[in-house]
DRENKEVEX-813270 format. One line per field, with one value per atom (N, C-alpha, C): residue in one letter; x, y negated, z; atom name. Coordinates in nm, 4 decimals. Each point is the difference from the previous one (the first is absolute). Layout:
N
type: (A	...)
east: (X	...)
north: (Y	...)
up: (Z	...)
atom: (CA	...)
//
This chain:
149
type: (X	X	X	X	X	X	X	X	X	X	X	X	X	X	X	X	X	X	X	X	X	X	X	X	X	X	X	X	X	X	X	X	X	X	X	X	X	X	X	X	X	X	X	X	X	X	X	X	X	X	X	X	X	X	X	X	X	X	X	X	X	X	X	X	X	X	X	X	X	X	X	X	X	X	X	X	X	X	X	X	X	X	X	X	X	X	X	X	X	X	X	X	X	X	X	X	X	X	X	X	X	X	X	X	X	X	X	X	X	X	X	X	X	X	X	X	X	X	X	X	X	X	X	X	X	X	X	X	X	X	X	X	X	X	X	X	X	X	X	X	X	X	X	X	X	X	X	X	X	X	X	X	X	X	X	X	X	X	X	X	X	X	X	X	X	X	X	X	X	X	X	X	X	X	X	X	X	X	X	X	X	X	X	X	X	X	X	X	X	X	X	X	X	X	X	X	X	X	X	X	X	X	X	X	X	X	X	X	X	X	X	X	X	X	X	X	X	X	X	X	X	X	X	X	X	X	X	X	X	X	X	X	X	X	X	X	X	X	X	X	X	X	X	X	X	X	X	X	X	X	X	X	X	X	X	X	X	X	X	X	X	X	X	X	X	X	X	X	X	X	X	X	X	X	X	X	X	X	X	X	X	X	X	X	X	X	X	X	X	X	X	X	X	X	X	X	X	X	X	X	X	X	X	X	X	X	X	X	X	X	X	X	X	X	X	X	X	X	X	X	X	X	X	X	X	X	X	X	X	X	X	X	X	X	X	X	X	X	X	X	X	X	X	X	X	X	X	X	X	X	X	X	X	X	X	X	X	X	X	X	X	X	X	X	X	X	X	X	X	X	X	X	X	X	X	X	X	X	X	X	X	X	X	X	X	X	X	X	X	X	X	X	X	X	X	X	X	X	X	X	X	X	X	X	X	X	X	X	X	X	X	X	X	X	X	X	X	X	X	X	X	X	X	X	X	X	X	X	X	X	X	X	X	X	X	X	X	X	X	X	X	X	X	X	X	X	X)
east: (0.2476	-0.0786	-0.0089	-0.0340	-0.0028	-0.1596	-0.0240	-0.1106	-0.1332	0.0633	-0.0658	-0.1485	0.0853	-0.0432	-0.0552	-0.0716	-0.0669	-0.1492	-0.0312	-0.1660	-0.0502	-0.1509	-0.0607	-0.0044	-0.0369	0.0225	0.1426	0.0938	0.1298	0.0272	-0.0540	0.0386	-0.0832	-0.1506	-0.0407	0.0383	0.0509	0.0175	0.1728	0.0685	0.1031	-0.0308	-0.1449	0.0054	-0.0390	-0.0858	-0.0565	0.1501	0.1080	0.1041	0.0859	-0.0527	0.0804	0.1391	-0.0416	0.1602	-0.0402	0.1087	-0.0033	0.0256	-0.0553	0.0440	0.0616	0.1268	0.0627	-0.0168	-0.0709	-0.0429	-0.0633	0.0985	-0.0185	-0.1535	-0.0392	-0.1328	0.0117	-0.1041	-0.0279	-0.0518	0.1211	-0.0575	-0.0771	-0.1733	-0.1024	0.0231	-0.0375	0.0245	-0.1288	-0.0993	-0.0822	0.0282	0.0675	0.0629	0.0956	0.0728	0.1682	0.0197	-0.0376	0.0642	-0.1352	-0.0558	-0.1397	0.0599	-0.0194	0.0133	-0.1008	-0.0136	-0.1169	0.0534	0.0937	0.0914	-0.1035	-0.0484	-0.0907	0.0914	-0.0904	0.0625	-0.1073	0.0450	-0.0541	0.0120	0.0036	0.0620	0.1283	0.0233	0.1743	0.1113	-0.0873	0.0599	0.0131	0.0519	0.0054	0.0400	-0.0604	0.0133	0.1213	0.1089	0.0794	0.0018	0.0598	-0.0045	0.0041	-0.0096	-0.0112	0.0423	0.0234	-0.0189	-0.0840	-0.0212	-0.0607	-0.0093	-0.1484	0.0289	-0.0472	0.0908	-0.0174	-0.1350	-0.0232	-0.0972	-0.1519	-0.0367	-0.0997	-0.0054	0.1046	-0.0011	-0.0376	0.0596	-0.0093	0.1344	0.0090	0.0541	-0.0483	0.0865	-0.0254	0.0801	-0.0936	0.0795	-0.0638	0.0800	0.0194	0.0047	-0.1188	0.0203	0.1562	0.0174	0.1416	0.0246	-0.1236	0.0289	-0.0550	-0.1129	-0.0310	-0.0792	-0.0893	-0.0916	-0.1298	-0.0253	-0.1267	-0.1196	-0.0779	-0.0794	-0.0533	0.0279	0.1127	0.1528	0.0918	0.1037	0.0802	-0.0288	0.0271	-0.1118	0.0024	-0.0849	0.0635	-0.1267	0.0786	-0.0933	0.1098	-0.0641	0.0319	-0.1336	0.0251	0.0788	0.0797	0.0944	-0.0277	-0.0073	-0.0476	0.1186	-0.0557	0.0664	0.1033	-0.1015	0.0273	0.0434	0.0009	0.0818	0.0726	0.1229	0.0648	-0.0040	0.0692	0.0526	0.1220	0.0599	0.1742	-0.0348	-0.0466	-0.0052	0.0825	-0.0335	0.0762	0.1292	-0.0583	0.0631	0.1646	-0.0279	0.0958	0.1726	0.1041	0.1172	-0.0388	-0.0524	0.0085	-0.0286	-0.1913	0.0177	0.1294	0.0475	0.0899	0.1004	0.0721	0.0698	-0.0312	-0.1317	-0.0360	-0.0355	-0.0489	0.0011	0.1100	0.1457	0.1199	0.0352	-0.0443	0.0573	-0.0873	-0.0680	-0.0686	0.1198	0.0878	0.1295	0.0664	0.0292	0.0200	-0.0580	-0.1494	-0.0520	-0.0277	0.0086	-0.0456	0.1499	0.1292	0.1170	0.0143	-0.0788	-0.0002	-0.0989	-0.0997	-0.1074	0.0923	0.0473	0.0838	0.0970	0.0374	0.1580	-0.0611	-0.1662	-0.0397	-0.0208	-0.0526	-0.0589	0.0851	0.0955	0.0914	0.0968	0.0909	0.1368	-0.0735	-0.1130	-0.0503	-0.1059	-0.0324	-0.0797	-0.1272	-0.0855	-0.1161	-0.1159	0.1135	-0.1399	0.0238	0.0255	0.0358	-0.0439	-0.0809	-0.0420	0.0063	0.0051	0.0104	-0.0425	-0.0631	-0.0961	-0.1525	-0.0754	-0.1544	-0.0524	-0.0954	-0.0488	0.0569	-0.1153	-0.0228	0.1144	0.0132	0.0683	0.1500	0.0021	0.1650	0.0653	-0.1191	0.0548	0.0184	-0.0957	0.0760	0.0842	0.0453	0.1370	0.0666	0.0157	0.1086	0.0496	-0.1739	0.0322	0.0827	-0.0516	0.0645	0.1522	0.0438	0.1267	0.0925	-0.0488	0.0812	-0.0035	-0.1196	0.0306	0.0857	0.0396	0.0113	0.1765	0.0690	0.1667	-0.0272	-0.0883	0.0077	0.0290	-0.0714	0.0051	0.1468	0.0602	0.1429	0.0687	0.0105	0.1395	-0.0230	-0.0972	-0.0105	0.0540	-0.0420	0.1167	0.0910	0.0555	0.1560	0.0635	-0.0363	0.0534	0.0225	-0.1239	0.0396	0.0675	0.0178	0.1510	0.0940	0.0044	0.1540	0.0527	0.1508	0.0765	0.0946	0.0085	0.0937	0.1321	0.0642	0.1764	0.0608	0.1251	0.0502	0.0738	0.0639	0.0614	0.1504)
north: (1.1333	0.1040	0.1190	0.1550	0.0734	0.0418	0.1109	-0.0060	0.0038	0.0827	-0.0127	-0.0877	-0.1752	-0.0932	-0.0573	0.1078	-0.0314	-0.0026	-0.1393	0.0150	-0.1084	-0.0288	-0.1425	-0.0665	0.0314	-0.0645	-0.0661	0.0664	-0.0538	-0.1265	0.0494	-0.0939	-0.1690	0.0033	-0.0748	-0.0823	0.0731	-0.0721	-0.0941	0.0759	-0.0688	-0.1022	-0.0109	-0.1710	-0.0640	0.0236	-0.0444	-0.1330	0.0894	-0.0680	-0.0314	-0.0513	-0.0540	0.0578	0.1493	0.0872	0.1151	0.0222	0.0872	0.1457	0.0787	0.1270	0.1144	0.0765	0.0170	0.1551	0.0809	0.1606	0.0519	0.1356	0.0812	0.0774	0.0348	0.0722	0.1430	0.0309	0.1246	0.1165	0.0693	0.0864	0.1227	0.0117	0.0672	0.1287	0.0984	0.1182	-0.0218	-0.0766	-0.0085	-0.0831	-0.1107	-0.1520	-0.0421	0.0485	-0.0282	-0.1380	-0.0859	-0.1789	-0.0821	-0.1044	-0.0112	-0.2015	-0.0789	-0.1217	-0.0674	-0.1433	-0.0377	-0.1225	0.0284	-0.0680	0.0532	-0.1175	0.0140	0.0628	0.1056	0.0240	-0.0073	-0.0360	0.0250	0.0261	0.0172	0.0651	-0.0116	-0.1058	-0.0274	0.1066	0.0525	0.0023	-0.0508	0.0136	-0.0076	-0.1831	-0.0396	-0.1205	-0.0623	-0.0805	-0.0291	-0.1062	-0.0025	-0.1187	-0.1269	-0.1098	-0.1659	-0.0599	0.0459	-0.0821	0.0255	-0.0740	-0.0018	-0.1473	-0.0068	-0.1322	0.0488	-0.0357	0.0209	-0.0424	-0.1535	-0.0820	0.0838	0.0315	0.0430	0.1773	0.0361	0.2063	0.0271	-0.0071	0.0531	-0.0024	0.0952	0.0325	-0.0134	-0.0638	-0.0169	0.1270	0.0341	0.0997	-0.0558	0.0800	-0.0782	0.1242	-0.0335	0.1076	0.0524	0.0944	0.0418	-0.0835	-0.0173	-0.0828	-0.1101	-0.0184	-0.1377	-0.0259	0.0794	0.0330	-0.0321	0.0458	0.0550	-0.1584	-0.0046	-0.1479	0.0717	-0.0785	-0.0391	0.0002	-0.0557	0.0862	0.0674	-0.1172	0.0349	-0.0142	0.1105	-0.0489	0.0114	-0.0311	-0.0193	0.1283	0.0856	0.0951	-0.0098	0.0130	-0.0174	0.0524	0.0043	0.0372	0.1300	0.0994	0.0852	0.1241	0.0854	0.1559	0.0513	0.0094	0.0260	-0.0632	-0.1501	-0.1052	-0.0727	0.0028	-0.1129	-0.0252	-0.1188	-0.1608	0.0039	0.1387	0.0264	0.1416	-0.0153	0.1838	0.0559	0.1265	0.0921	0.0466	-0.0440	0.0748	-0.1041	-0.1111	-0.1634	0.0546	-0.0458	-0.0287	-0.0579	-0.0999	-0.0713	0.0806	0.0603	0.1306	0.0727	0.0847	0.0766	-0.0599	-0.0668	-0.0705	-0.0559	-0.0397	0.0037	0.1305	0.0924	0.1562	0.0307	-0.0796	0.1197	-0.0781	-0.1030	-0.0881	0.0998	0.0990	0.1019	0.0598	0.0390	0.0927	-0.0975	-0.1314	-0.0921	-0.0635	0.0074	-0.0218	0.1208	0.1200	0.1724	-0.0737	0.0347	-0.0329	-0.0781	-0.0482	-0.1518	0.0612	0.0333	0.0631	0.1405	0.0499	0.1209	-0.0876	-0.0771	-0.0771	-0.0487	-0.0920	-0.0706	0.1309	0.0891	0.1093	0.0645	0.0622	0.0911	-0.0854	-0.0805	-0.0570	-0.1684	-0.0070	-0.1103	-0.0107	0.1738	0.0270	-0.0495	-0.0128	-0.0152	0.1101	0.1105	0.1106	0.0266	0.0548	0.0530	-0.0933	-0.1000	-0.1102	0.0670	-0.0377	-0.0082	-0.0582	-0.1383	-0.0636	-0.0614	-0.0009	0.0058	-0.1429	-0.0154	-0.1224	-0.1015	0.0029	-0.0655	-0.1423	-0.0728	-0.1462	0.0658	0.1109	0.0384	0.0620	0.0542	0.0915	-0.1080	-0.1172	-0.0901	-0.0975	-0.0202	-0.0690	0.1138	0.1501	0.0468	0.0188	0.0153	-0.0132	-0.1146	-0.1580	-0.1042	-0.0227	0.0588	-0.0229	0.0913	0.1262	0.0681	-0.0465	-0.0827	-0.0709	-0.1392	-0.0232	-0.1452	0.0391	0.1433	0.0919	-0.0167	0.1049	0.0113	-0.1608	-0.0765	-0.1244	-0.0679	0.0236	-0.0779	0.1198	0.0982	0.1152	-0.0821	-0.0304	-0.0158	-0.1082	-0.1190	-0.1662	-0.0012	0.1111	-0.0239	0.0686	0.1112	0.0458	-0.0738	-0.0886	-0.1620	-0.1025	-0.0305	-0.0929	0.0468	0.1708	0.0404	-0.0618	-0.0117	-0.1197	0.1486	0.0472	0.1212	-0.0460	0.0586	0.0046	0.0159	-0.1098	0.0107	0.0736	0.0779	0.1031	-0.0437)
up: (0.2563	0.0636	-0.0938	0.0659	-0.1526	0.0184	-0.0814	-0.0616	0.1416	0.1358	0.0855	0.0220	-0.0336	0.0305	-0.1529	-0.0796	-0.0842	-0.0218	0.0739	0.0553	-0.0557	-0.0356	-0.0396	0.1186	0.1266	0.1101	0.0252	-0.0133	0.0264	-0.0885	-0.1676	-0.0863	0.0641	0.0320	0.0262	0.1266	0.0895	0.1542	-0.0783	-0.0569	-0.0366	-0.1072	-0.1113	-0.0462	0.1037	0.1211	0.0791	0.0671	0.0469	-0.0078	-0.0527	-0.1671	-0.0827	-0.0610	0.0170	-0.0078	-0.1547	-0.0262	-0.0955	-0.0034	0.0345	0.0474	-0.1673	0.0567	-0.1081	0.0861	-0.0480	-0.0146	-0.0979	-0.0363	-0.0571	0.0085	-0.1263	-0.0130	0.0785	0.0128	0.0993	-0.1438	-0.0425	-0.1358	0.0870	-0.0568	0.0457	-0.0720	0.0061	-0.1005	-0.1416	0.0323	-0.0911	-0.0782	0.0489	-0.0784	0.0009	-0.1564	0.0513	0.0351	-0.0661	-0.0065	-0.0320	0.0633	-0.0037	-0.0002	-0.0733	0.0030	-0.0782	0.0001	-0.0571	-0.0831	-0.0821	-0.1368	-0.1106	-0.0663	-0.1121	-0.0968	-0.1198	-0.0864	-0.1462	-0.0817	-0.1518	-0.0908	-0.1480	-0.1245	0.0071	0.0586	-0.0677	0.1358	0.0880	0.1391	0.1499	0.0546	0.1742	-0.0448	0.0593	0.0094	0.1279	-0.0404	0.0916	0.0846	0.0939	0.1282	-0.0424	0.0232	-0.0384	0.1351	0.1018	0.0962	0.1340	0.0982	0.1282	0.0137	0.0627	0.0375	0.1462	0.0799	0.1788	-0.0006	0.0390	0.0900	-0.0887	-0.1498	-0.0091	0.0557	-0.0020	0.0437	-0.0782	-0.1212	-0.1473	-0.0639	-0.1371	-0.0813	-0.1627	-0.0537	-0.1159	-0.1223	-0.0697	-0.1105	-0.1305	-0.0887	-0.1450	-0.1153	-0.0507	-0.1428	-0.0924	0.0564	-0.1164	-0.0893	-0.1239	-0.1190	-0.0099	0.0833	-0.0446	-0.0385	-0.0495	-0.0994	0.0525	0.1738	0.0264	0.0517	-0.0162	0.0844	0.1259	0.1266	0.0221	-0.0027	-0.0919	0.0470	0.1343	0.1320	0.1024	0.0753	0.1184	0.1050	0.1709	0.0974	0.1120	0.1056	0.0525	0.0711	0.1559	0.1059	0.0878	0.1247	0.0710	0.0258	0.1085	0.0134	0.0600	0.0468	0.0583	0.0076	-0.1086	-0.1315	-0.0979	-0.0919	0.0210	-0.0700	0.0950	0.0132	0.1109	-0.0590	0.0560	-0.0136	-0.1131	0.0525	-0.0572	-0.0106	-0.1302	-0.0677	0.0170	0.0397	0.0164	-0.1027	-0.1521	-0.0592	-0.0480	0.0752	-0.0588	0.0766	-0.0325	0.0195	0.1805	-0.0429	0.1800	0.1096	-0.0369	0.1248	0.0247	-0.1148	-0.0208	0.1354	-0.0195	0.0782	0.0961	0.0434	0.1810	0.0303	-0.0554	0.0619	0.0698	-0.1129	0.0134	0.1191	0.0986	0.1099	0.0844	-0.0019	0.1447	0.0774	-0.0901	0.0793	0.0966	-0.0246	0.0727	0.1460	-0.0421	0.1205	0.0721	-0.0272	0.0728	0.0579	-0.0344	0.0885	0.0834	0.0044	0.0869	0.1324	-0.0691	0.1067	0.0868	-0.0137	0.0076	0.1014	-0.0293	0.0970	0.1137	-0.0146	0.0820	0.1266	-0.0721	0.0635	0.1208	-0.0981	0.0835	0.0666	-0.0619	0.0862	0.0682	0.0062	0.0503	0.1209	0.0083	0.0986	-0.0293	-0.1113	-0.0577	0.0597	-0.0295	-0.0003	0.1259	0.0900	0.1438	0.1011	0.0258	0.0612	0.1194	0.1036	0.1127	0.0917	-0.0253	0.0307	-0.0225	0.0713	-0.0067	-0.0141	-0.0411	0.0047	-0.1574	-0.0597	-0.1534	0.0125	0.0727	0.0201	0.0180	0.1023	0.0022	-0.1637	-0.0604	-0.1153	-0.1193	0.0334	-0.1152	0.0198	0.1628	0.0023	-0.0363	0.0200	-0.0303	-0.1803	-0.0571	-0.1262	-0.0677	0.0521	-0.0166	0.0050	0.1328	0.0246	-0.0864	-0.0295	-0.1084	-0.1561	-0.0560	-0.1128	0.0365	0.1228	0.0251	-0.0255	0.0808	0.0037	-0.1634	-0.0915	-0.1230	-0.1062	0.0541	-0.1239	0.0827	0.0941	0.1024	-0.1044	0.0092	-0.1154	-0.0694	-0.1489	-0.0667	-0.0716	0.1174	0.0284	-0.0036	0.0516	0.0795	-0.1691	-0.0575	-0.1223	-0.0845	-0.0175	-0.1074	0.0342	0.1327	0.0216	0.0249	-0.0253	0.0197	-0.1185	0.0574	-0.1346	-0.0684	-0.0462	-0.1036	0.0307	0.0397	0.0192	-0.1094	0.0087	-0.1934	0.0210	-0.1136	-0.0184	-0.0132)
atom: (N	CA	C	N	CA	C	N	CA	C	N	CA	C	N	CA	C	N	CA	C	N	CA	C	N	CA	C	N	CA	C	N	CA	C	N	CA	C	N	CA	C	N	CA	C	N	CA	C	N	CA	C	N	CA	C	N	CA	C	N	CA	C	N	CA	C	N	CA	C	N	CA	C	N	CA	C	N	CA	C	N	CA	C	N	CA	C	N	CA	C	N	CA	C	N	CA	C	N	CA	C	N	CA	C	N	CA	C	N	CA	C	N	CA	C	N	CA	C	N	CA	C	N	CA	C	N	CA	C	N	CA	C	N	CA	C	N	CA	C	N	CA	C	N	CA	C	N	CA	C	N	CA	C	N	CA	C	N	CA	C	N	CA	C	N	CA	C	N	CA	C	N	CA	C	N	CA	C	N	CA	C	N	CA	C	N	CA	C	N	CA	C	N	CA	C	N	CA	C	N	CA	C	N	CA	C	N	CA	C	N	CA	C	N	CA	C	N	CA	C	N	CA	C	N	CA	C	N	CA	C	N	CA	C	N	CA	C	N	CA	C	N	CA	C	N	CA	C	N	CA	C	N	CA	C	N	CA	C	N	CA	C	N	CA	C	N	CA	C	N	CA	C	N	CA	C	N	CA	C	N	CA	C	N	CA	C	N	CA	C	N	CA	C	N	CA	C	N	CA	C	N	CA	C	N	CA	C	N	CA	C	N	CA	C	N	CA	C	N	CA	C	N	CA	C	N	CA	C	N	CA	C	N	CA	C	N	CA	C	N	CA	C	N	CA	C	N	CA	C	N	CA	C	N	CA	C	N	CA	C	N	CA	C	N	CA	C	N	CA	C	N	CA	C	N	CA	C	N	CA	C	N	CA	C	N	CA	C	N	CA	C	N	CA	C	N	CA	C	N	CA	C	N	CA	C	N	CA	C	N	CA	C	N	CA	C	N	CA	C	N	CA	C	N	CA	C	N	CA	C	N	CA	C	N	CA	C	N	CA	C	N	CA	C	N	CA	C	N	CA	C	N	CA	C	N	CA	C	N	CA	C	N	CA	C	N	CA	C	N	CA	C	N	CA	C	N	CA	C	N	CA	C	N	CA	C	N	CA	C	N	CA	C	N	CA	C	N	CA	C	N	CA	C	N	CA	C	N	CA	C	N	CA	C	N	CA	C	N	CA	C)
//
């Protein structure tokens, strides 16, 4: 999602269903980058981990030094699950262009958006039956057998 869908409501309805929502911060003109990663003498303290089932994050003193050395922060707006700033987000962000294309194909060459018919039960057999064509391409591409050369 991009920053649009950068709300505490959103974040919450999505632990609500056990999901991890991967959006970008909404930069305010008053607040460039606003997160809630402890910091102390030694510096920004770095990631340790997530543990899903509690909705927390664990971070860890730079050096080592501090009592506690680590602690566990609760998983919020401002702290996902999967910091913003980690390799992993990085790389489910970069899967958005993927699904916008997808939304874009369903849309236009699938007759998504242009409905034509009324009634909530007709619009989700029709939705159905176009993921039902979409996941049949998709079959048929993985048992194509490659022609030898």
């Amino acid at each position: 999602m991009d920053k649009g869908y950068d709300s505490a409501n959103l974040y919450a309805a999505f632990q609500r269903q056990d999901c991890v929502p991967v959006v970008p911060q909404i930069q305010h003109h008053k607040v460039k980058k606003f997160n809630d990663i402890p910091v102390c003498e030694h510096g920004v303290w770095t990631f340790a981990g997530a543990d899903f089932k509690r909705r927390a994050t664990k971070w860890r003193c730079p050096t080592g030094e501090c009592q506690p050395k680590s602690t566990w922060l609760k998983a919020s707006k401002r702290n996902p699950l999967i910091p913003r700033n980690t390799k992993r987000w990085a790389e489910l962000y970069r899967g958005r262009g993927a699904v916008e294309r997808e939304f874009g194909t369903l849309k236009h060459q699938f007759g998504l958006t242009p409905l034509r018919i009324r009634g909530l039960r007709r619009v989700r057999l029709h939705a159905d039956l176009v993921m039902l064509a979409r996941l049949s391409q998709a079959l048929a591409r993985v048992r194509a057998v490659p022609l030898a050369a």
